[in-house]
N, C-alpha and C positions, 0 to 999 in steps of 0.2 A: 563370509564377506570380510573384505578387510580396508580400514578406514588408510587411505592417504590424501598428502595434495593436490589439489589438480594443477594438471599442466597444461599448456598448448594443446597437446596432443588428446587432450580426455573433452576438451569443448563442445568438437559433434555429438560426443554420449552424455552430456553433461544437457547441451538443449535441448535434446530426446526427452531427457527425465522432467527437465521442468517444464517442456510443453505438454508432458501427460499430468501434471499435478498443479497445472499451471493457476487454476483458479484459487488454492490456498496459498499458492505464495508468487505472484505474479509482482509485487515488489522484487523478488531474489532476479526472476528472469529479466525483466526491466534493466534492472541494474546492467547484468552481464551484458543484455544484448546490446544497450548504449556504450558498454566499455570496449566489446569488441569491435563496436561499428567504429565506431572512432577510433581506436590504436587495435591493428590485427594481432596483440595478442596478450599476456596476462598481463597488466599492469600493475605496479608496486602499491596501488593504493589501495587495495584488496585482499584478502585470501579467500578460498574456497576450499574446502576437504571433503571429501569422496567416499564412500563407502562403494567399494565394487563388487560382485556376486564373482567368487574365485569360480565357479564353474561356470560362469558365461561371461569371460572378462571382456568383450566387445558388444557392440552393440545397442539395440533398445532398449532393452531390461538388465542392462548389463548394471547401471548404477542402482544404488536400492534408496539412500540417504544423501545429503548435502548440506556443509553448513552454508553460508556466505559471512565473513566477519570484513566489515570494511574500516575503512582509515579512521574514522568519526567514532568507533566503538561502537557502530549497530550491528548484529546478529540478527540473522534472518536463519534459525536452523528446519529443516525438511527431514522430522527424525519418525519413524514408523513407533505406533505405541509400543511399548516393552514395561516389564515392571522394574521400578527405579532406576539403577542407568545401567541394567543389563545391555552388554554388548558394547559397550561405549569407551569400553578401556583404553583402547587404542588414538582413538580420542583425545580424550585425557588424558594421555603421557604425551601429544603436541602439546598442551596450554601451559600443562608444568614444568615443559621444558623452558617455551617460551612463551612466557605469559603476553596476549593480548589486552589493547585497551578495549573494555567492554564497559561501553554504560547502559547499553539496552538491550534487550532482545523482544523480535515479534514476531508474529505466526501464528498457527492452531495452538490452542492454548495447552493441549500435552504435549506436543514438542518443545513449546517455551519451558513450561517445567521442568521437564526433563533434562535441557540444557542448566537450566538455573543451578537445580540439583547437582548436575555434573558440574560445572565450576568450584560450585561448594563458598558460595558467598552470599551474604544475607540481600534481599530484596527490597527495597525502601516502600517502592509502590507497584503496584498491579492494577491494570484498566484494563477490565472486559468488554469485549463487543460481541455482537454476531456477525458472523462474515456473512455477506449475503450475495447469488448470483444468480443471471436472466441471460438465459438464452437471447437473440434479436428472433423475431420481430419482438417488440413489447408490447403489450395488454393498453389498450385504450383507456387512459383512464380519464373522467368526464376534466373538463374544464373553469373551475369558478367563475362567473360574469365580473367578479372584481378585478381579475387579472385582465380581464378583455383590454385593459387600456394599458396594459404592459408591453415595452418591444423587448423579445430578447435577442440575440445575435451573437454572432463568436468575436471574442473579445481577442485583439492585437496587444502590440507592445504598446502603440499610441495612447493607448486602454489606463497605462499602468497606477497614471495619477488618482480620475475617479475609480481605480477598485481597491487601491492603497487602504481606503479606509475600513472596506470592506474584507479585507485581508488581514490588517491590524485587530478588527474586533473578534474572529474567528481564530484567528491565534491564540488569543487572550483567551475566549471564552470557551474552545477545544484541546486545543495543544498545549498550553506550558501549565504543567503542575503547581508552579510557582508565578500567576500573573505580573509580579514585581522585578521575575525576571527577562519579558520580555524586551528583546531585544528589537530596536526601531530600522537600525540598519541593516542585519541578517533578512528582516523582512522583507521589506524592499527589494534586497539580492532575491530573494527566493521568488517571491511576486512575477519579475523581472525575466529570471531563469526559466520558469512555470510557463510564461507568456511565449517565451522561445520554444521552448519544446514540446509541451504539453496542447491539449484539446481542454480550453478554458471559454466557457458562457457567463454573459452578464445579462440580466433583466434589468432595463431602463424604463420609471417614471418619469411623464415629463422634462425627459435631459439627466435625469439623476438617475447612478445606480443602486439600485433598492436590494440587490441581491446577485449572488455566484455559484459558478458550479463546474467542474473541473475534472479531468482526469489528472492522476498524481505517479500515474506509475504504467505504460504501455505495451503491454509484452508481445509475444508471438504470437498468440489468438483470444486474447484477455485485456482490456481494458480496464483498470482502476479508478472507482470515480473516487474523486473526494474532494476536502474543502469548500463544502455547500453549504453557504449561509445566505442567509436574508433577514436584513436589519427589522427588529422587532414589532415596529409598528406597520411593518409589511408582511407579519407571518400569518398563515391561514386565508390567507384569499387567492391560493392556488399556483401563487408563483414559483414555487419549488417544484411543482409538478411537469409547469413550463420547460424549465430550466433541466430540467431531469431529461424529459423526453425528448429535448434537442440533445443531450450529449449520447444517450440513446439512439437515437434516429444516423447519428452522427457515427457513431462504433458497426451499426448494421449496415448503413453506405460502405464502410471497408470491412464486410465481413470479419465482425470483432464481436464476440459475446460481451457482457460488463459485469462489474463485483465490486462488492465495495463490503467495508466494516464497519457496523454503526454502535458505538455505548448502549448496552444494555439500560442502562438509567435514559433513555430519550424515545420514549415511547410514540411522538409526535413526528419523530423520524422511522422508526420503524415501520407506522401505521404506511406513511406515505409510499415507502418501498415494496409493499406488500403489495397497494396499490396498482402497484404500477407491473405489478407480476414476478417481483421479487422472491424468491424462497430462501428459508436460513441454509445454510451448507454445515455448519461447525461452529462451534466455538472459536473465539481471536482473542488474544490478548498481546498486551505489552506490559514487560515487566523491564522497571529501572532500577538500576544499582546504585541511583543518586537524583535529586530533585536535580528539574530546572526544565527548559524549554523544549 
């Protein structure tokens, strides 16, 4: 196999590969599939490199690996296990020619290594998860009588005010390494962005949103949930289960399986997922080359 760019021309065998692997790295397919749909063809604010099987250079199985490095410096690499970064040379002589900005990379957690490795620069932080995925239909799972007085619904842009807060606390308390560096306006944008594109629920108390739950990343037959929280004095009375099953229910209406990544240290969410007919698939992680959000 031999690692190049992709072009134009490699797209059709490019979304072959990631809808067969689609459930480890349905951020990678997301990404592409929103870049193509919008601008028919490779955009500057991206790259992708290719690994192609010299004896089957078309086709399905023609691609074997893929990284995605986009403008922001995230890495998304789809690299097959190997021991230390056997086969990757080729690789590697793009980076060192010209070096990319890189502050993160995520995925199965041996490909992030392997990637790490290959750069050959030190790693500040690592956060483990289990990726986890469910087939539609989903597993019934009972209902708490405290939620009974819960409405949930799918949340609009109109939405954006009361889940602002809800947004801000989930960022702070999941996403940035560094609480301090939380930023008020990015969120907001992103909130905003989410609400436009994305499959986003809210569970409302009496007029108040007490909790969220969201896809984060939409691919060809993969749905990524994420950003489910619910404000503390509302956890455990089965609102998340709510919340869950509507975006659920929600992915099998457009014949969409769902997956999602949860912290190893949140057993409170794990249990929930299992629940609901969840199974581990692999190891996730995210590895930074620098704190911050």
């Amino acid at each position: 196999m031999i690692w190049q760019r992709a072009g134009l021309a490699d797209l059709p065998d490019l979304e072959k590969f990631l809808i067969r692997k689609e459930v480890e790295c349905v951020g990678f397919s997301a990404w592409l599939k929103e870049k193509i749909t919008s601008t028919p063809h490779l955009r500057n604010d991206f790259i992708v490199f290719i690994k192609r099987n010299k004896d089957h250079p078309a086709g399905d199985f023609s691609i074997g690996e893929a990284v995605l490095i986009t403008e922001q410096g995230l890495v998304y690499p789809v690299i097959e296990n190997r021991p230390a970064a056997h086969g990757l040379h080729e690789l590697y002589h793009y980076f060192s020619q010209f070096p990319p900005r890189i502050n993160s990379v995520i995925g199965l957690a041996r490909s992030v290594d392997l990637f790490c490795n290959l750069v050959r620069r030190p790693v500040s932080t690592r956060v483990d998860y289990h990726l986890m995925s469910l087939e539609p239909p989903a597993n019934d799972a009972p209902v708490s009588p405290l939620a009974r007085d819960v409405r949930v619904r799918r949340a609009t842009l109109k939405d954006v005010a009361p889940l602002y807060d809800l947004q801000r606390r989930y960022e702070i308390e999941e996403v940035c390494l560094d609480p301090s560096q939380f930023n008020e306006t990015a969120c907001y944008a992103h909130l905003k962005d989410s609400l436009r594109k994305e499959v986003i629920y809210l569970a409302e108390r009496n007029g108040r949103a007490v909790a969220k739950s969201g896809t984060n990343a939409c691919g060809y037959r993969v749905w990524q949930i994420g950003g489910v929280f619910t404000r503390p004095e509302a956890r455990g009375q089965g609102i998340g289960t709510l919340l869950m099953r509507a975006i659920i229910d929600h992915a099998a209406r457009n014949d969409k399986a769902t997956c999602l990544f949860v912290k190893k240290t949140n057993p409170a969410a794990i249990a929930l997922y299992k629940k609901l007919g969840y199974e581990t698939v692999d190891g996730f992680r995210i590895s930074y080359f620098k704190n911050g959000c």
